[in-house]
Short mmCIF file of the C-alpha atoms (twelve columns), coordinates in Angstrom:
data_MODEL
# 
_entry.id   MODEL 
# 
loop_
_atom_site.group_PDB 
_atom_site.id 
_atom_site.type_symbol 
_atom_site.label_atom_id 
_atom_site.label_alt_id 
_atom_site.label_comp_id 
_atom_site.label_asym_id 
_atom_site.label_seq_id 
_atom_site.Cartn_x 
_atom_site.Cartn_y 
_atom_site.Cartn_z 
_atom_site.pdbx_PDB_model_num 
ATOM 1   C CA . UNK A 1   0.000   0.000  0.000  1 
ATOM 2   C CA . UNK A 2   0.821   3.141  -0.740 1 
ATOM 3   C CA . UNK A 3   2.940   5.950  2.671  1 
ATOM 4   C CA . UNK A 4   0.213   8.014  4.068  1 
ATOM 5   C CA . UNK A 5   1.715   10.894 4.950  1 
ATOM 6   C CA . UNK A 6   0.244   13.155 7.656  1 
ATOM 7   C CA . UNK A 7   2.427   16.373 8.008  1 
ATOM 8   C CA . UNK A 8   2.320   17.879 11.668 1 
ATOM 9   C CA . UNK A 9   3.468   21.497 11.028 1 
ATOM 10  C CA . UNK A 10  2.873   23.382 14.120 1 
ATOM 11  C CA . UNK A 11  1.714   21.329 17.590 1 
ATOM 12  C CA . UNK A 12  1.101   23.371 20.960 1 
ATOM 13  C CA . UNK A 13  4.966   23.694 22.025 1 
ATOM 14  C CA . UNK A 14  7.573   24.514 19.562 1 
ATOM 15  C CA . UNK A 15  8.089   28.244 19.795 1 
ATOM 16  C CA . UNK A 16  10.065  30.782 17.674 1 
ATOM 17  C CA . UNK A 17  12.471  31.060 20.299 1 
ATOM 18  C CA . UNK A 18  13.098  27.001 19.546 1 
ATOM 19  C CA . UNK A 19  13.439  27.901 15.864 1 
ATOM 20  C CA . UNK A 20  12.676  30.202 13.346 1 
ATOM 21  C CA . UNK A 21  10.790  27.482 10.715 1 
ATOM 22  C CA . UNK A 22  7.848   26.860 12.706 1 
ATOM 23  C CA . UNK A 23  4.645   28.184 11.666 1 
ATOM 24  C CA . UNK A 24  2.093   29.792 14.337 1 
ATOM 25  C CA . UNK A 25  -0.179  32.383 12.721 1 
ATOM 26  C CA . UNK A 26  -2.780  31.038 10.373 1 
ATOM 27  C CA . UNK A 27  -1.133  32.193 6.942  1 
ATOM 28  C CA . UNK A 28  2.259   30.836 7.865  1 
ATOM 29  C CA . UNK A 29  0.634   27.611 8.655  1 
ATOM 30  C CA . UNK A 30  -0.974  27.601 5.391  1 
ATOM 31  C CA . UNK A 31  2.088   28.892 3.467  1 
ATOM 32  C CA . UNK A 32  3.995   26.124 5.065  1 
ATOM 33  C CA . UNK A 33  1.428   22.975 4.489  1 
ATOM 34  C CA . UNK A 34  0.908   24.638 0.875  1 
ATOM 35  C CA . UNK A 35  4.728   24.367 0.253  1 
ATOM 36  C CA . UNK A 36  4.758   20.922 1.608  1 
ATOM 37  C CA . UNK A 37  1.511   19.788 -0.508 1 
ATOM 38  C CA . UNK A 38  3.630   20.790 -3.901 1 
ATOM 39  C CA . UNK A 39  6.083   18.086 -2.057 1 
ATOM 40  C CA . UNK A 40  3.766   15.562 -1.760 1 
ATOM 41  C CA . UNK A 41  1.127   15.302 1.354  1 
ATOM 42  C CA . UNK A 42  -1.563  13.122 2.020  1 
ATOM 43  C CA . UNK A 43  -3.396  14.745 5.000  1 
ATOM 44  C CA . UNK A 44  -2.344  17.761 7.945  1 
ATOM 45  C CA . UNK A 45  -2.687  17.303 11.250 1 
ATOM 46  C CA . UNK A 46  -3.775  21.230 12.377 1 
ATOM 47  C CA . UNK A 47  -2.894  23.038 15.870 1 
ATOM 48  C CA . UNK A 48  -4.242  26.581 16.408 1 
ATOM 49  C CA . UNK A 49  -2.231  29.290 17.915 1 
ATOM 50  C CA . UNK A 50  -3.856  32.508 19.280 1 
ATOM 51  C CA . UNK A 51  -2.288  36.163 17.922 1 
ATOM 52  C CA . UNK A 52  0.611   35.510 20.761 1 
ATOM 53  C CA . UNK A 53  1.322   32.283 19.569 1 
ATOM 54  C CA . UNK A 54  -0.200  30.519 22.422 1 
ATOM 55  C CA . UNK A 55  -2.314  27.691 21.964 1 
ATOM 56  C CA . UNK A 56  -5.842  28.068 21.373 1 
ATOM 57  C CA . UNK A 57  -9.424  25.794 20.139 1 
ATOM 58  C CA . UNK A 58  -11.168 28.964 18.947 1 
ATOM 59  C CA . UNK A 59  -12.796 27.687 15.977 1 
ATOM 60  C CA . UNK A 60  -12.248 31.499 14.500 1 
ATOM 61  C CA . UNK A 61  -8.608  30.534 13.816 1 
ATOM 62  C CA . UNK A 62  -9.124  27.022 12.787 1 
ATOM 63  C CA . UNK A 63  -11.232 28.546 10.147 1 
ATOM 64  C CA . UNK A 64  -8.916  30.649 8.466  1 
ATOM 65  C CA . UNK A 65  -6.192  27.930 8.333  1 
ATOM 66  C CA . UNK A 66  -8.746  25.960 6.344  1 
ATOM 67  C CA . UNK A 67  -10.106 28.341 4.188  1 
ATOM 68  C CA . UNK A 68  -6.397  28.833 3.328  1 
ATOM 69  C CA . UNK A 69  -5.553  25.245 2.743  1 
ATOM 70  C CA . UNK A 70  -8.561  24.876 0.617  1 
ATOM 71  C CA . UNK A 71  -8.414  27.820 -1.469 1 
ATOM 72  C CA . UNK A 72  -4.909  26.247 -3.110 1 
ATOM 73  C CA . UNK A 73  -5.662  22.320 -2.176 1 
ATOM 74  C CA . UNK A 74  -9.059  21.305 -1.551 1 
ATOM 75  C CA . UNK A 75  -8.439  17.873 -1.825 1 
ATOM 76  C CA . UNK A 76  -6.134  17.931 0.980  1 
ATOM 77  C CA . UNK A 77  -7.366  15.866 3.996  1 
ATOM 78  C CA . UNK A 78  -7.331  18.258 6.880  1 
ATOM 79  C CA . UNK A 79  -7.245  17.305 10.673 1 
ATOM 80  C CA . UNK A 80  -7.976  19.151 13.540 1 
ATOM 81  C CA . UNK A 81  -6.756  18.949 17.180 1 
ATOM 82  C CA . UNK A 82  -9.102  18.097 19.588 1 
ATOM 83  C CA . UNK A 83  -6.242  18.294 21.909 1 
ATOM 84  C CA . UNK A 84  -6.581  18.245 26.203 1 
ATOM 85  C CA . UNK A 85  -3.051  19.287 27.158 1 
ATOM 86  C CA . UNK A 86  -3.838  22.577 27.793 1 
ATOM 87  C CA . UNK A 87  -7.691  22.382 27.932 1 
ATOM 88  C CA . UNK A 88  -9.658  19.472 29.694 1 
ATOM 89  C CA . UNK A 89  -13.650 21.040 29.316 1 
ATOM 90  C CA . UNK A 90  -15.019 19.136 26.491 1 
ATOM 91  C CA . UNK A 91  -17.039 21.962 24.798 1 
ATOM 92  C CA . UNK A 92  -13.559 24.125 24.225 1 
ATOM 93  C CA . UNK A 93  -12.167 21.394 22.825 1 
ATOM 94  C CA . UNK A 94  -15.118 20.128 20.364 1 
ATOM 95  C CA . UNK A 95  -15.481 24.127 19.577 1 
ATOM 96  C CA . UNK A 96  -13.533 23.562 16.121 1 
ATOM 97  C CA . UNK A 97  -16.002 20.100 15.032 1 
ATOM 98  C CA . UNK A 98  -18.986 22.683 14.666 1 
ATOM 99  C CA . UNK A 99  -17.363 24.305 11.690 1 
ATOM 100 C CA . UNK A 100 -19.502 23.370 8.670  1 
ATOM 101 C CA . UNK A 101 -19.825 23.935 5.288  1 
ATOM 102 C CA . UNK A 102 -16.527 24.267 3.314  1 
ATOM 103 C CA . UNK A 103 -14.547 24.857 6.895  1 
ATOM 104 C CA . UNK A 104 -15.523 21.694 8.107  1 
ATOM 105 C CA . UNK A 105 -12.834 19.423 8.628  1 
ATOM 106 C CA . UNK A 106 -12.317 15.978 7.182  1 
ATOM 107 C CA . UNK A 107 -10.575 14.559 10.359 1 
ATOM 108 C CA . UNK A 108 -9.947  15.562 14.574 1 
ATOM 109 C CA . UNK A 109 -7.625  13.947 17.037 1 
ATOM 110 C CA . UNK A 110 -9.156  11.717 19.570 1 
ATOM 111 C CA . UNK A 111 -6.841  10.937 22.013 1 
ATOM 112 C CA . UNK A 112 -7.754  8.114  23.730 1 
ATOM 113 C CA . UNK A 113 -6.626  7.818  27.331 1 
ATOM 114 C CA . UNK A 114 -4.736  10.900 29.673 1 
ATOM 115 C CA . UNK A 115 -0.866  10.876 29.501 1 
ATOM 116 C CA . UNK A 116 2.623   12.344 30.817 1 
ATOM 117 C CA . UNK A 117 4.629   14.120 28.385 1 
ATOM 118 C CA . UNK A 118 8.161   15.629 30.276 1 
ATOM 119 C CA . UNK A 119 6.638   18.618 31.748 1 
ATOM 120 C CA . UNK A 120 3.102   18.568 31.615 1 
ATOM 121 C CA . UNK A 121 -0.030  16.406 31.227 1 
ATOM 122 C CA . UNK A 122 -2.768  15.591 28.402 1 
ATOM 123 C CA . UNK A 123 -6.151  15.478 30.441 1 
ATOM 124 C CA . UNK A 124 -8.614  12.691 28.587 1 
ATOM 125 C CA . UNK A 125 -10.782 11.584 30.863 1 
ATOM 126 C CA . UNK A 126 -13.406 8.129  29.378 1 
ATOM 127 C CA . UNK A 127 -16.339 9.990  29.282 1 
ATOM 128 C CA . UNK A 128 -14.652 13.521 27.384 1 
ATOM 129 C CA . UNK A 129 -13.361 10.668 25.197 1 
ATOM 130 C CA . UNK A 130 -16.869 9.196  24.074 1 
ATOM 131 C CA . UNK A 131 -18.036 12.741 24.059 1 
ATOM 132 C CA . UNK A 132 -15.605 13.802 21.727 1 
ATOM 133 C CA . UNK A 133 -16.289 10.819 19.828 1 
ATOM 134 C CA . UNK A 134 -19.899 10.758 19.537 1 
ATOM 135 C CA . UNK A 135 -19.666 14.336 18.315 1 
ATOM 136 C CA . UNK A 136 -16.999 13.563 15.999 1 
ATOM 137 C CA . UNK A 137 -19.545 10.790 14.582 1 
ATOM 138 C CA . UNK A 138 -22.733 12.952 14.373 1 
ATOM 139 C CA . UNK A 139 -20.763 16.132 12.373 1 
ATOM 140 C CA . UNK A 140 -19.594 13.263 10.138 1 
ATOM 141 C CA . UNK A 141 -16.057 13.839 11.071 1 
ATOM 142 C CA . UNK A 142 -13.555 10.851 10.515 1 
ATOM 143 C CA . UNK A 143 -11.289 10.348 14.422 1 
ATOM 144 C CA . UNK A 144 -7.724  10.412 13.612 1 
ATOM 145 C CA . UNK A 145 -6.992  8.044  16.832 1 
ATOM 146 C CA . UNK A 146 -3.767  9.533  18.373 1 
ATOM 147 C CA . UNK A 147 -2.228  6.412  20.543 1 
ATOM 148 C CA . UNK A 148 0.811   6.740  22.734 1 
ATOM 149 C CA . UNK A 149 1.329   3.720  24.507 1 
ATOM 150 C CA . UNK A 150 -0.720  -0.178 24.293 1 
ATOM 151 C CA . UNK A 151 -3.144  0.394  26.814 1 
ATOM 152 C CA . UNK A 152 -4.506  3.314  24.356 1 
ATOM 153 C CA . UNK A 153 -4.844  1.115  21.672 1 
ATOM 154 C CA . UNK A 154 -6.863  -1.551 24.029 1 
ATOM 155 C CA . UNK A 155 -9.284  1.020  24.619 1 
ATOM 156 C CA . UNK A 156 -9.494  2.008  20.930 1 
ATOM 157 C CA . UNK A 157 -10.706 -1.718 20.416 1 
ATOM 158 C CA . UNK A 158 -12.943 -1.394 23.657 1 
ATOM 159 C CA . UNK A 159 -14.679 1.333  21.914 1 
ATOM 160 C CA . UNK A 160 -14.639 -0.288 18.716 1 
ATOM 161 C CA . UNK A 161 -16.425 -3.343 20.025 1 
ATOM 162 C CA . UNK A 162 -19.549 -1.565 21.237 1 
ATOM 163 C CA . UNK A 163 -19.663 0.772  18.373 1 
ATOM 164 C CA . UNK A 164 -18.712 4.261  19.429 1 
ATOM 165 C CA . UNK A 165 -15.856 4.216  17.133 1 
ATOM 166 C CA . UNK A 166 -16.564 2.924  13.724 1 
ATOM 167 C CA . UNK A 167 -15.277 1.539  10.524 1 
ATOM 168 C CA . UNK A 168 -12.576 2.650  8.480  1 
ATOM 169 C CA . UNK A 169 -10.479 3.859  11.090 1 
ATOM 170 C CA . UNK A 170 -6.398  5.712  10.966 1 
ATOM 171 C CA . UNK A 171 -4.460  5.839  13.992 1 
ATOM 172 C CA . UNK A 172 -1.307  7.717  14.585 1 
ATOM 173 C CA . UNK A 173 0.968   5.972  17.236 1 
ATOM 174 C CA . UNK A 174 3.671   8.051  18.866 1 
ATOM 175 C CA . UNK A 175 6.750   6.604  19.835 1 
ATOM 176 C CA . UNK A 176 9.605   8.444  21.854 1 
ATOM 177 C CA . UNK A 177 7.574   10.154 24.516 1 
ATOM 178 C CA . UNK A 178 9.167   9.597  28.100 1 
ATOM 179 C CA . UNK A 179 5.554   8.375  29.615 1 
ATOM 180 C CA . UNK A 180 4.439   6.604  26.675 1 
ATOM 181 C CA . UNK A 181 5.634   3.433  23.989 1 
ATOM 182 C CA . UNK A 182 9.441   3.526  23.414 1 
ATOM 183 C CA . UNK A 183 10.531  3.233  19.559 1 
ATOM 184 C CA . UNK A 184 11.174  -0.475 19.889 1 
ATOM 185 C CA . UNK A 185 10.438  -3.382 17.110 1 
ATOM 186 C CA . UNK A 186 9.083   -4.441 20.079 1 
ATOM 187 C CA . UNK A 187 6.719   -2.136 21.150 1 
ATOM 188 C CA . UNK A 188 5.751   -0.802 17.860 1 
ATOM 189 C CA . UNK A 189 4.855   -4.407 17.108 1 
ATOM 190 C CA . UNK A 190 2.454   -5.084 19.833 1 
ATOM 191 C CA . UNK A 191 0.484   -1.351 19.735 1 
ATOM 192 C CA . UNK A 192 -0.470  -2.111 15.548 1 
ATOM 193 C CA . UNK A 193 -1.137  -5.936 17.165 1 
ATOM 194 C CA . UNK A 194 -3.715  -4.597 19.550 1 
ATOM 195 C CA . UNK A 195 -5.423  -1.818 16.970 1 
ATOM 196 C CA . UNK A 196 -9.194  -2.775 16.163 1 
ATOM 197 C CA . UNK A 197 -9.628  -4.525 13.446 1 
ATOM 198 C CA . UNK A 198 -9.066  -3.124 10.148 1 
ATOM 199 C CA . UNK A 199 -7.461  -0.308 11.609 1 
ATOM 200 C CA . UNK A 200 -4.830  1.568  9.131  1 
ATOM 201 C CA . UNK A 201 -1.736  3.109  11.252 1 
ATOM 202 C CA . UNK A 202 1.371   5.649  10.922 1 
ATOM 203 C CA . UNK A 203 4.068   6.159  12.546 1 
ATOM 204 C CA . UNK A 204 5.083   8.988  14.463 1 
ATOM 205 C CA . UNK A 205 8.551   9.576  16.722 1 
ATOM 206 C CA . UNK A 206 9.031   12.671 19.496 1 
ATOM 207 C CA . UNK A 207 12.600  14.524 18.776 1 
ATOM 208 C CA . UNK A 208 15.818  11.788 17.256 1 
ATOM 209 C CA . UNK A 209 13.281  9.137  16.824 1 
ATOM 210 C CA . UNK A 210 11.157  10.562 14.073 1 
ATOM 211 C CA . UNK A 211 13.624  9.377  11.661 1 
ATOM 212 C CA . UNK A 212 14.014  5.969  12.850 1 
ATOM 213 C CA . UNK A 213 10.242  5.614  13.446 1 
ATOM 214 C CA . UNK A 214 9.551   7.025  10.103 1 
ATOM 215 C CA . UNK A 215 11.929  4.677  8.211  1 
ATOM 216 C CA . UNK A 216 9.840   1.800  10.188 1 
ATOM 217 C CA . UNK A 217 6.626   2.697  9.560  1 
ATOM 218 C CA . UNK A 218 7.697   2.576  5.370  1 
ATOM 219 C CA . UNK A 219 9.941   -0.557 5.739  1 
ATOM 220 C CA . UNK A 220 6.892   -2.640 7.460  1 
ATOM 221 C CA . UNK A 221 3.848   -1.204 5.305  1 
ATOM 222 C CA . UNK A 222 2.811   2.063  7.590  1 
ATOM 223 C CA . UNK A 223 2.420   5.772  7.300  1 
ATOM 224 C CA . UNK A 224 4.189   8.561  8.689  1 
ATOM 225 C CA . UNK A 225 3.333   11.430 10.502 1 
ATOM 226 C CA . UNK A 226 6.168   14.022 10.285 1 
ATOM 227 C CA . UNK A 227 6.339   17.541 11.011 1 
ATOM 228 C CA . UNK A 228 7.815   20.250 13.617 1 
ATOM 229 C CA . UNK A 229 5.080   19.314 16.053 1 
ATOM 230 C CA . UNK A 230 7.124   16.195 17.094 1 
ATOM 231 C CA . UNK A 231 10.734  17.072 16.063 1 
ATOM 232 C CA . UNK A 232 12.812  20.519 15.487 1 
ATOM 233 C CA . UNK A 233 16.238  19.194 14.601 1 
ATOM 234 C CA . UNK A 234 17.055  17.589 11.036 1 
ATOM 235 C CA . UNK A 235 19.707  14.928 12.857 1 
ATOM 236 C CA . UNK A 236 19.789  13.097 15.910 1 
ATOM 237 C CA . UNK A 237 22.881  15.393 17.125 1 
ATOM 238 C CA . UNK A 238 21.181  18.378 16.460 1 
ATOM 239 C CA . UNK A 239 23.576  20.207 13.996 1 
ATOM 240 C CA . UNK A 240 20.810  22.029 12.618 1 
ATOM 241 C CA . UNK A 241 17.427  22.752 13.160 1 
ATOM 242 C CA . UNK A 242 14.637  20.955 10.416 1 
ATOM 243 C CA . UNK A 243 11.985  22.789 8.129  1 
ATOM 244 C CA . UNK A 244 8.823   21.194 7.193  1 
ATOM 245 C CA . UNK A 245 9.384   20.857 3.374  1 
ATOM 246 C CA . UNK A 246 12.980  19.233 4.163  1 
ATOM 247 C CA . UNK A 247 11.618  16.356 6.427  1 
ATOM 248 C CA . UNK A 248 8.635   15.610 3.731  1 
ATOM 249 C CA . UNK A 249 11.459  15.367 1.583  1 
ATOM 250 C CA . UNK A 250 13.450  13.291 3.501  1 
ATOM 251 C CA . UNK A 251 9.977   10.642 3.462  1 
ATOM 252 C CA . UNK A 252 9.356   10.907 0.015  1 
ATOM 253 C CA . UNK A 253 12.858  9.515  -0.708 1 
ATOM 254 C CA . UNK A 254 12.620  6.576  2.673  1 
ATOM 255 C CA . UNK A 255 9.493   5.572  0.659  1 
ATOM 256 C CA . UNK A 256 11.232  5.893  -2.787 1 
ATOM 257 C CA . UNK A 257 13.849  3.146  -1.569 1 
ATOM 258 C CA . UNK A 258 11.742  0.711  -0.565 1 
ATOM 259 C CA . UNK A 259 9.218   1.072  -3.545 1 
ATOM 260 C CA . UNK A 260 6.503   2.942  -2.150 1 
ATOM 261 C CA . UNK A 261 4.584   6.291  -2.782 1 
ATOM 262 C CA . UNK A 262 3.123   8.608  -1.050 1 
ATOM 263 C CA . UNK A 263 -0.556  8.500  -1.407 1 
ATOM 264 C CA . UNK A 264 -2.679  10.940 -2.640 1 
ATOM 265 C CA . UNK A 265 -5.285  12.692 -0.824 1 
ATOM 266 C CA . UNK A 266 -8.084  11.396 -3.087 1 
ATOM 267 C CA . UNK A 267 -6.722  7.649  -2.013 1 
ATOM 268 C CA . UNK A 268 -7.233  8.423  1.745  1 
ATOM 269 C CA . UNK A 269 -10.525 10.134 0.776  1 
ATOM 270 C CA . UNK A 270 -11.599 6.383  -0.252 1 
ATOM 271 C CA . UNK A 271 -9.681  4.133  1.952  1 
ATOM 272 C CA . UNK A 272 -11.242 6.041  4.841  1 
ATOM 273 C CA . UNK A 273 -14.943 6.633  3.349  1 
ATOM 274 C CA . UNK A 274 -14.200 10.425 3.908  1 
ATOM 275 C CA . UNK A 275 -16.679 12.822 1.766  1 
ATOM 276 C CA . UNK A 276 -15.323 14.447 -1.841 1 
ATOM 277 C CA . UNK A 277 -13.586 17.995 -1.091 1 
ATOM 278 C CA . UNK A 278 -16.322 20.644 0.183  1 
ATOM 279 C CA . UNK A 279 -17.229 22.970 -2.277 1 
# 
């Protein structure tokens, strides 16, 4: 099967004091995810940043990253962040899903359990969970599942089983974070094991394991998530700090090697029963 490629431009902690290439107001992000879609993209993963570059859910700001995006690529398959690591009330964080229309997004994150990152904590609660999901379900927006450890991806399957998740799902599965999976054969073998059923996955690694966990995911049939979200630095050593073009480069060329392509937008459109491209 073809790389799905899910570029991660912006996240809720990389700063311009961290580096200069990271996008944070609404027409850099969409300068930067256009400049990566003449690359080759197959979906973005979307974080919001208010006018002092401080995370926000306002669906205002979501909305003019999207219009953006779609004005130049509206066949691009755009997520939104549902995120709880700096909000835990469910209504802030569902805010963005009532976009409609042309501004309403394909995808959102659903995070499934709460989690440690280094210095602070993602909040996700089992019933914000199923209330995030149910919502997701009745705006007709596809769950990107974001899973950072196994007992995230056994609770994926307990909601699969009694139907508040539902067929075709995509999972992103992070690998590197110091509370979560390590970037193991091992452990990346036994969070795809435990996925639903049916469940297509990428690959995603926090700071010098993207690369490794990106090569994975293409040698053993994945996708990749990539992007400044989850790494600054272009090598392991950090010699010199990444841009987002440059590491969807780098993927297109992993994939290259070992015979695959990236796969189009309209491809992920049908593989996960998402709607054509809002007019």
């Amino acid at each position: 099967m073809d790389v799905i490629l899910n570029l991660a431009p912006t996240g809720m902690v990389p700063t311009r004091d961290q580096t200069p290439h990271v996008p944070l107001r609404p027409e850099e992000v969409v300068t930067d995810v256009l400049r990566c879609a003449e690359v080759g993209i197959s979906s973005v993963h979307l974080h919001a940043r208010d006018a002092d570059g401080a995370p926000t859910h306002r669906k205002a700001v979501y909305a003019e990253m999207i219009a953006g995006i779609r004005a130049a690529r509206p066949d691009l398959v755009i997520c939104v962040s549902c995120s709880g690591r700096n909000v835990s009330d469910v209504d802030r964080r569902a805010e963005v899903l009532e976009l409609d229309g042309p501004l309403r997004p394909d995808m959102a994150s659903l995070t499934l359990s709460s989690l440690n990152f280094a210095t602070s904590a993602s909040l996700n609660a089992p019933d914000v969970v199923r209330e995030l999901a149910i919502r997701m379900k009745e705006r007709g927006i596809r769950p990107e599942l974001e899973i950072f450890d196994l007992g995230m991806a056994s609770y994926a399957r307990y909601l699969f089983d009694r139907g508040i998740l539902q067929p075709p799902l995509h999972a992103n599965l992070f690998f590197g974070n110091v509370a979560g999976a390590q970037p193991t054969l091992l452990e990346i073998a036994a969070v795809v094991a435990a996925l639903p059923e049916g469940c297509t996955w990428g690959l995603a690694g926090f700071g010098a394991a993207q690369l490794t966990v990106n090569a994975t995911a293409i040698a053993h049939g994945g996708g990749v998530r990539v992007g400044l979200e989850d790494n600054l630095w272009w090598d392991a050593d950090r010699t010199r700090l990444a841009t987002n073009p440059e590491l969807v480069e780098r993927v297109h060329r992993l994939a290259a090697e070992h015979g695959r392509r990236v796969m189009s937008p309209a491809a992920v459109r049908e593989l996960l029963g998402l709607p054509a491209p809002p007019a």
